[in-house]
N, C-alpha and C positions, 0 to 999 in steps of 0.2 A: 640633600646630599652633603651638605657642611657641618650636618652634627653629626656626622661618618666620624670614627674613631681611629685612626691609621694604626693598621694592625690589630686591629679587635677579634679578629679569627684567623690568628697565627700561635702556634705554639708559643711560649713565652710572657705573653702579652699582660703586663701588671693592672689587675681586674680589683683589687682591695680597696678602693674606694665606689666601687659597683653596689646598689643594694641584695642582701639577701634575699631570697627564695619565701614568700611566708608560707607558715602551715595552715590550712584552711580542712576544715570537715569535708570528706569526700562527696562526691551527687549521689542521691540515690541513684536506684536500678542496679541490673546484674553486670558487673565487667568482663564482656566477649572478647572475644578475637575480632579483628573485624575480616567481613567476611568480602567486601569488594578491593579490588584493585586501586591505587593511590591513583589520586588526580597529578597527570604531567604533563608537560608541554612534550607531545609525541610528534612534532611535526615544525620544522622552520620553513614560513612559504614567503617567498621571492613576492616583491610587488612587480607587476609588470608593468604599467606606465607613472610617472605621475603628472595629475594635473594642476592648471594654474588658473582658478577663476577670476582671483582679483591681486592687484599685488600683493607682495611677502602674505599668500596664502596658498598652500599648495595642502593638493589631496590627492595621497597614494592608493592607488587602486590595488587591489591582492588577487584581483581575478573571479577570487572565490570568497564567497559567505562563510564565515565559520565564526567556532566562540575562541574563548581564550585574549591574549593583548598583545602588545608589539616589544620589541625591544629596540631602541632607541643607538645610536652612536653621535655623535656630539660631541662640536668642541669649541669653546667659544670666553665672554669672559663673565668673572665669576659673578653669581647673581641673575646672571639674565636668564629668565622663563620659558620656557621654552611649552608650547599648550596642543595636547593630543586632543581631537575630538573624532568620535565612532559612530556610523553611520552604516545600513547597509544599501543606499541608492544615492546618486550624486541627481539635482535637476539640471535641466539642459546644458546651462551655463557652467555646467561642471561645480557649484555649489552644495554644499551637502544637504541632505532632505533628512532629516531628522524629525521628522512628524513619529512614525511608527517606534520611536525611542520612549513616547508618551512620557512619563514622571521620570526616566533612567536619565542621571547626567552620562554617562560616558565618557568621560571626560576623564584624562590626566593631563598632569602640571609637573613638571622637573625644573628644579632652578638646577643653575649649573654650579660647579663650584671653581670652575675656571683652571681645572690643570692637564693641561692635555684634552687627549680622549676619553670619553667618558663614556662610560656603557650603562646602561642602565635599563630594568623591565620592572614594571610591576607586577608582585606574586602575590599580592592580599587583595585581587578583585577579581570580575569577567565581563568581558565586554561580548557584544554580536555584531560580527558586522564583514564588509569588504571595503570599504573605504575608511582613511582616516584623514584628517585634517588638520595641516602641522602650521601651527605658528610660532614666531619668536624664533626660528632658526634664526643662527647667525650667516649671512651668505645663506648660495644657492644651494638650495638640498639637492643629492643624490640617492638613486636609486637603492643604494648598498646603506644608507642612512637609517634607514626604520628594516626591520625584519618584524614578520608576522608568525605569532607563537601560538598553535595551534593544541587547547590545552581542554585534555577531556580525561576520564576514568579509563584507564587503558584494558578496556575490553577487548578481547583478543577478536581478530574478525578472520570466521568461520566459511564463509559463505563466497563465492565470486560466480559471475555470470555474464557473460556476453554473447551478443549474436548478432546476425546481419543487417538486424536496422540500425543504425547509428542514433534515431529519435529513442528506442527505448534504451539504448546503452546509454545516452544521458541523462534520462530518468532515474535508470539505475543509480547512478554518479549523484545526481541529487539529493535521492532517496537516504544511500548509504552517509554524504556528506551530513544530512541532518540528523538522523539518526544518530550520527558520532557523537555532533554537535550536542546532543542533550545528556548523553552521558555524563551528569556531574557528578557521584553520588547518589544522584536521585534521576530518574528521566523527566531532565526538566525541560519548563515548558520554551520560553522564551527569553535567549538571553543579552536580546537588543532590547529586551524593555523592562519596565518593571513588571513582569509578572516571573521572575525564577524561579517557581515551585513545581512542586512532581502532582501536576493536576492527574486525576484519577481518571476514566475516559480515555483522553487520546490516547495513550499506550496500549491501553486496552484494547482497542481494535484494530490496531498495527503490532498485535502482541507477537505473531508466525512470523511477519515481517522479519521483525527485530531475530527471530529466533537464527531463521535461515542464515542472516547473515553476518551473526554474532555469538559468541559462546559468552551467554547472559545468566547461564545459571545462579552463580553468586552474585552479581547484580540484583538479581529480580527476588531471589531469596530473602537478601538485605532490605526491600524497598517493601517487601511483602511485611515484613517484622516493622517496619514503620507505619504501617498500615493499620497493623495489628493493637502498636502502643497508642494508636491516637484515636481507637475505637471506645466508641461510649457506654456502658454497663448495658443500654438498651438495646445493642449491636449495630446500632448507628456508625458509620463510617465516612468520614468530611470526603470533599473532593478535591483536594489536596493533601496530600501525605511527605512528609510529614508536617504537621500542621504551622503552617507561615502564609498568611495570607494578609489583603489588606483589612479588612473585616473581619475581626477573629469571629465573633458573634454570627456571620453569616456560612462559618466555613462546615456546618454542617446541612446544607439547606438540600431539598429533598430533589437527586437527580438521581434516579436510581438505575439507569444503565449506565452513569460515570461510577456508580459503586459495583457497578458488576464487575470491572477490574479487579476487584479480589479476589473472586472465584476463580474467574478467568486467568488469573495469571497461576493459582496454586493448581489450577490443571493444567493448563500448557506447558509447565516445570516438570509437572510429573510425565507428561506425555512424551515430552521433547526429551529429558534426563533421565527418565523411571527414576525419579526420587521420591520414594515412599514416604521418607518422612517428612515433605512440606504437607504432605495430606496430615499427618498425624499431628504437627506442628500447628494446624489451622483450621483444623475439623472443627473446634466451640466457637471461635471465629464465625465463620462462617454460618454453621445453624444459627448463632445470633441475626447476622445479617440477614437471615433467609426469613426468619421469622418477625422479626423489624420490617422486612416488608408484607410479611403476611396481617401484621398488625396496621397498614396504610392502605391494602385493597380490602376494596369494595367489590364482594364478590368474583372475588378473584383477579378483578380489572384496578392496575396501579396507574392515577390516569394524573399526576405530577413530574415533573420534569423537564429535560431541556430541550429534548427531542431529537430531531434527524438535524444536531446542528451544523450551520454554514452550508445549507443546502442551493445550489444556485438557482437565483428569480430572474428570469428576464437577463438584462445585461451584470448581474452583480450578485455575489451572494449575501446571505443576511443569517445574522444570528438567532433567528425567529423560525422555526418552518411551517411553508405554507401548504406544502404538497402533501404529506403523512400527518397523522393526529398524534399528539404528543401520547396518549392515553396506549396505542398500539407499539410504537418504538418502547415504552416502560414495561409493559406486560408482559412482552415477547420477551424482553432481557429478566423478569422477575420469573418467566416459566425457566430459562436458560440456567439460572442462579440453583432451582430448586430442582433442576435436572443435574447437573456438573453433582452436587450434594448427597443427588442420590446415587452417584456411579462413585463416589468417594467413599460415602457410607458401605456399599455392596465391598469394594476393594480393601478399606478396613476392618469387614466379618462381624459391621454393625445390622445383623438382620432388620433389626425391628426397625431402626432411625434408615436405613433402603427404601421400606415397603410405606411408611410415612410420608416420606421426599417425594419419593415416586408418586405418590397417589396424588400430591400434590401438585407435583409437575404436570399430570394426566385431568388434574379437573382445573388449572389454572388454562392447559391448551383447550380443552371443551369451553369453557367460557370464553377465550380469546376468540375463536372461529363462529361461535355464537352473537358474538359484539362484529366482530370486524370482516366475516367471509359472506359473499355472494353468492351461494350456490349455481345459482342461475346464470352467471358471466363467469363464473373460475375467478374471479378475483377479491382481492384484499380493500377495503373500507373505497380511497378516493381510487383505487388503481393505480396510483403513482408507483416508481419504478423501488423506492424503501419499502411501500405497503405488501407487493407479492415477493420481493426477495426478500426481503427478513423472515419472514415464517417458511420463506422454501428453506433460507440456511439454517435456519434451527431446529427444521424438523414437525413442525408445528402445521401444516398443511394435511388437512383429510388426504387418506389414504388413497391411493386411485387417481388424485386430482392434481396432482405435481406437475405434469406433463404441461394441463390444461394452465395452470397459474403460469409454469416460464413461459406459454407461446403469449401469452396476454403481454408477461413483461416484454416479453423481444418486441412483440408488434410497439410497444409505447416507446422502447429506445429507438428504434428503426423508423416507425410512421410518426408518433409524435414528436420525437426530439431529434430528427435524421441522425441517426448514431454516435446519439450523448448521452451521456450519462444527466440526471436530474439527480443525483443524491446528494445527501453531505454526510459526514465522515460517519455514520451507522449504514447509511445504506451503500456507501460506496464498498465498503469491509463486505458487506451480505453479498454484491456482484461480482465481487472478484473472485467468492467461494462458489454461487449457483449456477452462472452462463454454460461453465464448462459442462458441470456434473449431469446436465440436462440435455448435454449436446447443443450448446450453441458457444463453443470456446472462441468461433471466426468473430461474434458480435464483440464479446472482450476482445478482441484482439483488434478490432475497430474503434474501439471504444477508447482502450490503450494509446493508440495511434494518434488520433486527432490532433489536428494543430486550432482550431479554433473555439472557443468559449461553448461553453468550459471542458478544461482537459486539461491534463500534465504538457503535453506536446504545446498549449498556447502560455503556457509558464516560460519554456525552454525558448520559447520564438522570442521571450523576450529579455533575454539573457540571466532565468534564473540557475543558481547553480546549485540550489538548496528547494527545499519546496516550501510553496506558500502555502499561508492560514484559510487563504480561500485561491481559488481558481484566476483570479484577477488582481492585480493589485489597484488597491482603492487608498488611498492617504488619509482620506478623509474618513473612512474608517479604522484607521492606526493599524491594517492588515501587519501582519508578522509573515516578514520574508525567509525564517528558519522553524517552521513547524510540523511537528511530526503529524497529527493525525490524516493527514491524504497521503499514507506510505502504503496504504494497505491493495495498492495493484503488485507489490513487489511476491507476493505470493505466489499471483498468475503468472509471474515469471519462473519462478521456481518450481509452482507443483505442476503447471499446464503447461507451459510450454518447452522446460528441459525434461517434468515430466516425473521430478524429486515427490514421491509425498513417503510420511509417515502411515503404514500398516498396522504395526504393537509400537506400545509404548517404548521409548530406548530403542526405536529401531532394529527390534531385535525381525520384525519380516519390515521388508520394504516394498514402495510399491516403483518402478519406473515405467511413464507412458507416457512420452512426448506426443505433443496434440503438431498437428500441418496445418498450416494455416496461411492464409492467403501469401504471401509475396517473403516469408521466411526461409529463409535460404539454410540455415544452421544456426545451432544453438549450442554452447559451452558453457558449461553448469556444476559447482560442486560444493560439498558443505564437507567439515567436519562434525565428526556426529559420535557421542559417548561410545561408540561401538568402532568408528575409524571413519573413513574417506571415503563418503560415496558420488560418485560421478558419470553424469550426462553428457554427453557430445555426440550431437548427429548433424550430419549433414545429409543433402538430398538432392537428386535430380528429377526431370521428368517421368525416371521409371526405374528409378533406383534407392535406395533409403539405406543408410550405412552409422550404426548407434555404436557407438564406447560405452559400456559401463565398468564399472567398481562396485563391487560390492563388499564390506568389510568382513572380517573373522567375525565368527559366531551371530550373523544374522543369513537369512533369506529373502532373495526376493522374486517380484514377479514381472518381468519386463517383456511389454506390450510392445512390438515393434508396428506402427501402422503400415496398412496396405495403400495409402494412397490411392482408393481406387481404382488399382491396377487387378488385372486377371494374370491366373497361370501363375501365382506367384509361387518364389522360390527362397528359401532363407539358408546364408552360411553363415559359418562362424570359425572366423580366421582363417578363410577356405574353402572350409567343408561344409559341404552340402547336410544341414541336419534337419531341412523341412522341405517336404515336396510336393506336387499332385495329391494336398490336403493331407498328406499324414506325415506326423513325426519318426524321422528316422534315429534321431539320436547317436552315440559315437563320440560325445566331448565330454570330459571330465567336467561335473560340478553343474550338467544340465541334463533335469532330472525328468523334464515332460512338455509337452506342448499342449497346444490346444489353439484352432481358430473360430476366429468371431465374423461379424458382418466386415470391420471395421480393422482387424487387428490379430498377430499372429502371437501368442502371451507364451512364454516360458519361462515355466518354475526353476531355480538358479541356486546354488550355494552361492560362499563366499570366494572370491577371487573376482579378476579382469575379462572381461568378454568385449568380442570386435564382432557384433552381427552386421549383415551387409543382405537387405530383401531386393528381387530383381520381377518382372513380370512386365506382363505388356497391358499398353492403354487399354481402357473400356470405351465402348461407346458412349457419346454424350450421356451426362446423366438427366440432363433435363429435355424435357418433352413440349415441344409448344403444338395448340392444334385450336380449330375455331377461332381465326379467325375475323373478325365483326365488324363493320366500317358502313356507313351511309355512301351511295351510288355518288352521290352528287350535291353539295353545298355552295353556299356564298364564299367569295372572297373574305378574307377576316373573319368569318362565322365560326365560333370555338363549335365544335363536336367530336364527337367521342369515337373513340378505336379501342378496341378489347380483343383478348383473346384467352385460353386456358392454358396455364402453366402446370406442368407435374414433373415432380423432383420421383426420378425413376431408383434411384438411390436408396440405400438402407442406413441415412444418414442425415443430418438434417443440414441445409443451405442455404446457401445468403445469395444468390445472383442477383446481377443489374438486367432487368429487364430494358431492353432499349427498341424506341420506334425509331424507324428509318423513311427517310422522304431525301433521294439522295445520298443524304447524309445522316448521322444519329440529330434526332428535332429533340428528344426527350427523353428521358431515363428513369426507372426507380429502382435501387434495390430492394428486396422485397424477403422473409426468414420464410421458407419451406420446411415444414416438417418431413421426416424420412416419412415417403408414399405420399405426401400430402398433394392435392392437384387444389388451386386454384385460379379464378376468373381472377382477372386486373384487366384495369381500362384506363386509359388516358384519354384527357382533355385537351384538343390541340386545333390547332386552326393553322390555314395558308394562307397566302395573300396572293399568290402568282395564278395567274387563273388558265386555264385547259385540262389536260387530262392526265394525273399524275399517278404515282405506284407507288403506297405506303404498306408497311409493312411491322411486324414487333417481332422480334426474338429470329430463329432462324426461319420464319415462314413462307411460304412464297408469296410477294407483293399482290394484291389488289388494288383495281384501277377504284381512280374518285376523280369523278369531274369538278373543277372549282369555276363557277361561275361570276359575273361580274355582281355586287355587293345590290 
């Protein structure tokens, strides 16, 4: 601050002993425009406490994780230092944990120059964190002393959503916070540590994420074109773009679903924007890349790579996965690459490079289900919960057999991991897109839900405000408390549960179908979208269901109002009666037909605002318990068995808690019924009270059991 020049950038200001400007030969490459948004401080956040671990040491808390640095006020005398240090966890003692900072100092230093108040921020760095740690103040700091400068690419944000659980609105809140967070220029990775580069991968599978709740087009355009300049003649592309890593030598090393970000983001630009020309822009791109991996498989199978990483094991997740084979996670995304290629190829009137790609993509899926499908059990290699959702979300599953692979998945979230998820960020991406499409939207939304390991909700329990690298924080694995790739349930928020998806590319049809789901009271939902404002809001009662939309100028859509399994239903709009006793009456400008399903009452829509409001009365339970089955008479303490037949009378598929009763509920499962499906379940249980008792499961009528002395 002392080699400050008073008055340096005031009109007037005698600069003639300043040195000149030299002339240097310009850089190669072409000089664009550029095409993203400037990086600013779009945000001042207040700290809310500060603490004191040891003397003249204080560290101000900001509440919240984010990037960008602080800005200082200070007044003290001249020379004295004054020492910033960034952190995003304080330990017990209210001392800062600066493990997950790994190589980054984080750290700034201001001497003072003793005149007054002094203001001061650093604009040539970026820090990650929520806490800072100030020393060398003079006297007691105040609150109003440090301000936190929230400093990211000012991508316009698109998207907002809330609803009646307050655990996924903080999700939400975290999601979006990191998200921002990485917006530097590039979507980078982590910027509490040394790793700030635009690693390839994590974006990549939080690509819709980002879309719904961001206008990224020239973002992702830009990031795409760095992608492009740092690819190598053989179509080889690093997994970091653009190219800054610590190992320059290692930055093309072979993970070929973190290189599928390429494809993937130049089709979701086109899909999400109908921008034609990123396809055109990236079309030789791309065949390079597609056929750079055609030159690494072996017979069709790309068996290199990172895999299903940060998949959680036991109590922790790990870099390594142990549940999926690396060889299927790379194939599936190498069939994905050469599918995206050919639907590119078709859309740019390359016939020939179509029916090539295509054929490609069609004997790369016969060899994947060759290597990795069961016939005989409907499932994928180990059965883990990546192995049959990945090939359900890519399409890649025999014909006929989709059904059979998601009930395999559901029973492994449900029976083997009591409703958790087992992925890491490839497989978690695949279940946010299949639960629903298959009819099991209630398990996502369980899955969602959960407060304990692992899950978003055991993040939140423990006051994160950003999402972490893995499901748990571990120190001793230098976890990152600001990273994007577990962002990808924020989809199921938007396409399942307000119910948002994309029909044509650009929006130009839409689709609206909010899914009902266990204990969801309403949902508030809406994007801006190259076409305009489309918007979700429903709320519901026990026999009532009442949906908002918007639909914009020059699109269509088709909005699925559910029946909640109610009968005799009846549907208005703003009013009026325009659906009844099963047939479409019609009467409202801009609603052009109807049609009902098992599940759902669909009508085709122009553009404009609609208020539907469906009414009807209960059904009879849907679920059917019958047989009964229990032993006359056992020992005290003697585990034995109670069974009975479960059938889901429904045209839908469900999740019930099956519960035995002795008294009171002894025992519980929940348990995925498919729509029609009946089965046996039996529970293991034992009494100790001994005479002659009345046990019971589901709504049955009790059976006597004698419990005798042991």
């Amino acid at each position: 601050s002392q080699l400050e020049k008073p008055g340096w950038n005031t009109p007037g200001y005698a600069d003639s002993d300043w040195s000149k400007a030299q002339i240097v030969e310009p850089p190669d490459g072409e000089l664009t425009s550029q095409l993203i948004p400037a990086i600013k401080v779009v945000k001042t956040i207040k700290p809310v406490r500060i603490l004191n671990p040891e003397e003249n040491v204080y560290v101000y808390d900001f509440g919240q994780h984010f990037s960008g640095w602080t800005r200082l006020r200070v007044s003290g005398s001249k020379n004295t230092k004054v020492t910033l240090r960034y952190a995003g966890r304080v330990y017990d003692d209210y001392k800062l944990d600066r493990r997950n900072n790994q190589s980054a100092e984080q750290t700034d230093t201001y001497i003072l120059k003793g005149e007054g108040t002094e203001i001061w921020e650093p604009r040539f760095t970026l820090h990650g964190f929520r806490y800072v740690e100030v020393t060398g103040l003079p006297g007691r700091p105040r609150l109003e002393s440090l301000e936190g400068c929230f400093v990211r690419s000012v991508v316009e944000t698109s998207g907002s959503f809330t609803c009646s659980n307050p655990l996924l609105n903080q999700i939400h809140h975290n999601i979006c916070w990191t998200f921002m967070s990485s917006f530097q220029s590039i979507p980078q990775d982590a910027a509490e540590r040394d790793e700030r580069v635009g690693w390839l991968g994590d974006p990549g599978f939080v690509a819709e994420d980002y879309i719904y709740n961001f206008d990224t087009a020239s973002f992702w355009a830009k990031w795409l074109n760095d992608i492009k300049d740092s690819q190598k003649p053989d179509g080889n592309v690093p997994f970091v773009s653009p190219l800054h890593w610590r190992d320059a030598s290692s930055v093309y090393s072979d993970m070929p679903a973190w290189k599928s970000s390429y494809p993937l983001f130049v089709w979701y630009v086109y899909q999400y924007y109908q921008d034609k020309r990123i396809l055109r822009q990236h079309y030789d791109g791309l065949k390079k890349l597609v056929d750079f991996l055609s030159a690494k498989a072996d017979n069709c199978i790309v068996s290199c790579g990172l895999g299903d990483h940060m998949e959680p094991q036991n109590s922790f997740s790990n870099f390594t996965p142990k549940h999926t084979p690396v060889p299927l996670t790379s194939t599936a995304y190498y069939y994905y690459d050469a599918w995206i290629l050919s639907q590119i190829a078709e859309i740019l009137g390359k016939a020939e490079d179509a029916k090539y790609y295509s054929d490609l993509a069609k004997n790369i899926k016969e060899a994947f289900n060759r290597e990795f499908f069961d016939y005989s059990t409907s499932q994928y290699s180990t059965g883990s919960q990546t192995s049959n959702a990945l090939p359900l979300y890519l399409g890649m599953t025999p014909e006929g057999r989709e059904k059979a692979v998601a009930k395999n998945l559901v029973n492994d979230i449900i029976m083997g991991h009591n409703g958790h998820l087992s992925t890491g960020i490839i497989g978690t991406n695949a279940l946010a897109q299949v639960l629903s499409k298959w009819g099991w939207v209630n398990i996502m939304y369980q899955i969602a839900t959960q407060t304990t390991f692992p899950s978003w909700g055991y993040e939140v329990l423990r006051g994160a405000t950003t999402l972490w690298e893995a499901f748990e924080y571990c120190p001793q694995y230098l976890i990152s408390l600001n990273m994007k790739m577990f962002g990808s349930v924020e989809k199921f928020f938007y396409k399942d549960l307000a119910g948002i998806s994309l029909a044509e590319p650009g929006y130009k049809r839409i689709t609206i179908k909010p899914h009902i789901v266990d204990d969801l009271k309403y949902v508030k939902a809406s994007i801006k979208t190259v076409k305009g404002k489309i918007k979700s809001n429903w709320v519901r009662t026990s026999n009532e269901f009442q949906l908002d939309v918007s639909i914009p100028v020059n699109s269509q859509a088709k909005v699925s109002i559910p029946k909640m399994g109610l009968e005799n239903v009846a549907v208005k709009e703003s009013g009026k009666i325009i659906f009844g006793d099963g047939s479409y009456l019609g009467g409202v400008a801009g609603i052009i037909a109807a049609r009902e399903s098992a599940q759902y009452i669909t009508f085709n829509v122009g553009c404009g605002s609609y208020s539907f409001k469906l009414g009807g009365t209960l059904k009879k339970p849907l679920i059917k318990y019958s047989n009964l089955e229990l032993s006359g008479s056992v020992k005290s303490g003697e585990p034995f068995e109670i069974s009975a037949t479960i059938e889901n009378l429904s045209s839908y598929n469900l999740l019930p808690e099956v519960k035995v009763y002795y008294d009171r509920t002894i025992n519980s499962k929940v348990i995925p019924l498919g729509d029609g499906e009946s089965r046996k379940l039996a529970f293991t249980i034992k009494l100790d009270e001994t005479g002659d008792h009345k046990v019971s499961i589901g709504s049955l009528s009790p059976k006597n059991i004698n419990v005798r002395e042991a």
